[in-house]
N, C-alpha and C positions, 0 to 999 in steps of 0.2 A: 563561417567556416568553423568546424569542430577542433577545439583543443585536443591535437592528439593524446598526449600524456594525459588527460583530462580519462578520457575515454575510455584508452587502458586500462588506468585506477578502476573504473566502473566494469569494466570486464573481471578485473580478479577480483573485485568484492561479488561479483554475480557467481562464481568459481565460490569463493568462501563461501558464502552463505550456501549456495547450494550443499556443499559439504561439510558445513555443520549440522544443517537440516536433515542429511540423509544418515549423521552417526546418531541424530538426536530419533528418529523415526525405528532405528535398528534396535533402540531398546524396547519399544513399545510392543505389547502384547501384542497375540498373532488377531485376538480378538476384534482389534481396531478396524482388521481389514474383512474378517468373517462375520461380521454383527454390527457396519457400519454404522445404523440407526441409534445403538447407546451411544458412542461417545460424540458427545459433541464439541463443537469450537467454541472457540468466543468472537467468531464472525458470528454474525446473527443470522439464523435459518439455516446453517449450515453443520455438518458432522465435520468429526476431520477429514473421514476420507475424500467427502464433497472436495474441501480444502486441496488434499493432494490431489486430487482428479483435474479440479482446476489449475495447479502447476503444471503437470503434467502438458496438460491441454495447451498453456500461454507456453510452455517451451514449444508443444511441435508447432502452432502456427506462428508464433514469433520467428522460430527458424525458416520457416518453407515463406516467407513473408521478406528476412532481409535475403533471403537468397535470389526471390525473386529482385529485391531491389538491386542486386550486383548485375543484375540481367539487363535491366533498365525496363522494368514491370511493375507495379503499382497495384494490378487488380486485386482480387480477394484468392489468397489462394484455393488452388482447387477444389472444390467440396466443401470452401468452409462459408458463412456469411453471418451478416449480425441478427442475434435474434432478434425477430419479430417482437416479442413483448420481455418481462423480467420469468414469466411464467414459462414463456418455452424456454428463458436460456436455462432455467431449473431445470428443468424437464431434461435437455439434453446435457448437461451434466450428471443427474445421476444415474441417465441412461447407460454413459459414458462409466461411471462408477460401477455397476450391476454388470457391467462386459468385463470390466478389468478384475474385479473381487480381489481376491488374495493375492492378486501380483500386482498389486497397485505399488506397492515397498521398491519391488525390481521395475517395472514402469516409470518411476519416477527416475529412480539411477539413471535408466536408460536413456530417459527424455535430458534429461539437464546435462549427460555427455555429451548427447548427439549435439544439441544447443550451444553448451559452450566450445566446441568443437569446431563451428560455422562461427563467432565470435573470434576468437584464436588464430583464426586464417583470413581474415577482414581485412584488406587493405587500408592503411589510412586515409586514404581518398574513397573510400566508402561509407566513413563516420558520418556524412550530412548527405546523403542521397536518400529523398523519400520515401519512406516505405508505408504496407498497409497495414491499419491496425482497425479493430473491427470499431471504432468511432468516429476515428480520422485517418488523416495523412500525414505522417510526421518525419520526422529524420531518427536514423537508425540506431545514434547515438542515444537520442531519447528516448526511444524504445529500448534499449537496453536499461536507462534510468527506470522503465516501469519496471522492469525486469526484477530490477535489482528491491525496487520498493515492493512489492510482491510476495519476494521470497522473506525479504524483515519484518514484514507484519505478518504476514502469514503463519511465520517462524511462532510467532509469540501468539496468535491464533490458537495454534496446536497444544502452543503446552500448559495455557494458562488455565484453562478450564481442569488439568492436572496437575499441577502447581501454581498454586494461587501466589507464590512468591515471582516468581518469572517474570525477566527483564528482557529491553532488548537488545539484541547482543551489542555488542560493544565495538564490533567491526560496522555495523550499519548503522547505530546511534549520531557521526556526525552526517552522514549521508540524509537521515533521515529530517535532518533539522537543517538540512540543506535543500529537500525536495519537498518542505513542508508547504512553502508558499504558491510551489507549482499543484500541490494536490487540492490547494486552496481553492486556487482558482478557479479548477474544472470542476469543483461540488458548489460556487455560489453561484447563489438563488439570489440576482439582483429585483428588488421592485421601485419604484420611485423614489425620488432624491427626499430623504429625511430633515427637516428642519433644522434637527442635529445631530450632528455623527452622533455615534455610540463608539466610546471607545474602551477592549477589553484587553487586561491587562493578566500577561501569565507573571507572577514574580519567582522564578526560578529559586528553590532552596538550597540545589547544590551546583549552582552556577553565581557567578557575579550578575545580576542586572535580570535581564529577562525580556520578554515582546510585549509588543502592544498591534493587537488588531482593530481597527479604526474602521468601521462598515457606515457607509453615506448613505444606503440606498443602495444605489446603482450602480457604487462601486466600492474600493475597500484598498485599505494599504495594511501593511505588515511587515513592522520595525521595530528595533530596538528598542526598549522602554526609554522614555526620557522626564522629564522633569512633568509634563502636561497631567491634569488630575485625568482618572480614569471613571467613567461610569462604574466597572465592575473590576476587581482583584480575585483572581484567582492564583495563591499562594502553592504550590506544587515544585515537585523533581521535572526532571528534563524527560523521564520516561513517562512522566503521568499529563505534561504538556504536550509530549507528542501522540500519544495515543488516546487523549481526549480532542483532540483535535483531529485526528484520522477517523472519528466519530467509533472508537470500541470500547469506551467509558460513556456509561451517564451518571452525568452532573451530582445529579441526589444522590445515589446511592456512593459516590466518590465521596460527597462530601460526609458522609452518614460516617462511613469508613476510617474517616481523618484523612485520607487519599489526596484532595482538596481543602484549603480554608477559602472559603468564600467571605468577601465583604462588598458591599454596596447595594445595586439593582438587583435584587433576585429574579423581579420579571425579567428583568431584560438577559439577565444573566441567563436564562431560560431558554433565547431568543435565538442563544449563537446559535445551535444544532440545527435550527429553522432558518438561517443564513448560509450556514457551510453543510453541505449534505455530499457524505461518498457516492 
């Protein structure tokens, strides 16, 4: 059963961040949305507008998706299904981009009211009813958690590539180090049990202590640093742990940066990105 008050908290951080995103979006040139193909994110393969087309898009079927779950429906909502390969969902996202052009800015407004508006009006007793999402079947709650992790990285997507200073905000930073373990999970790449763990160590600079990711193989834990030596240290911020781990930093060029201090296994240190994949 869903923590209600749990839930709530995740509905107004989904509200916050959508509206900090959307005063941060009103500054940007008109060009972002007329000449998509120059600016790019720092998702990879992607421009910004791909980026908000893709918001856009996870708000309307995320909404037409718990709406049908109030219903007691499951299926894929109408018209929509999961692409076929990485190449068509390309495809039909900047399909999707080249239709909307210059009002992708007011599309987005309009998509994340409609959204959080179906959120707003949610009965507590619809927090853990099934709903569909184009990989799985989840509950509603948690799909408002992708919701919410989406609009925080994406956030920092948009602006980084134009400010190379750029954090994450501050309202989704403990959120995000809260759903870190779960985003863990659905990018490993288990293969047969290792003779010996590997285990990698963030030492947080502007926190006390820090994690440690422990990968067997076939499977992996992810806890607080404790006394145990690590194969690998990596010495970093809580912003530079969580977005190297969300796979939008690499390793070398972080540590080229000062971004990262690396000590230990360099191979192995190498390895994580080939264990945790978005």
């Amino acid at each position: 059963m869903s923590d209600a008050q749990h839930v709530k908290e995740r509905i107004q951080l989904v509200r916050d961040l959508s509206n900090e995103m959307a005063a941060y979006l009103h500054t940007l040139p008109d060009n972002i949305w007329r000449d998509p193909d120059v600016y790019a994110s720092a998702c990879e393969g992607w421009k910004i507008a791909d980026v908000i087309t893709h918001l856009i898009l996870g708000a309307n079927v995320f909404g037409m998706s718990i709406t049908n779950a109030v219903k007691g429906v499951v299926d894929p909502p109408m018209g929509w299904s999961r692409p076929s390969s990485p190449e068509q969902g390309m495809e039909r996202l900047v399909d999707t981009r080249n239709a909307i052009h210059e009002d992708l800015f007011y599309d987005f407004n309009a998509s994340c009211k409609r959204f959080n508006s179906i959120l707003l009006e949610l009965e507590e007793s619809s927090y853990s009813l099934p709903t569909w999402h184009p990989y799985f079947v989840i509950s509603v709650d948690r799909l408002i958690d992708i919701r919410a992790s989406e609009l925080a990285l994406h956030s920092w997507d948009i602006r980084y590539p134009i400010d190379r200073s750029a954090r994450l905000s501050d309202r989704a930073r403990p959120f995000l180090l809260d759903f870190l373990w779960r985003w863990l999970r659905s990018g490993f790449q288990k293969t047969e049990p290792l003779d010996s763990p590997i285990r990698y160590r963030f030492d947080l600079t502007d926190a006390d202590g820090g994690y440690d990711v422990t990968v067997s193989g076939d499977n992996f834990t992810h806890t607080p640093s404790d006394d145990s030596p690590a194969d690998v240290t990596l010495g970093c911020d809580t912003d530079t742990y969580i977005l190297y781990c969300y796979g939008r930093l690499q390793l070398r060029r972080s540590v080229r940066r000062g971004r990262i201090a690396l000590s230990g296994n360099e191979a192995l240190a190498a390895r994580f990105t080939e264990w945790f994949r978005g």
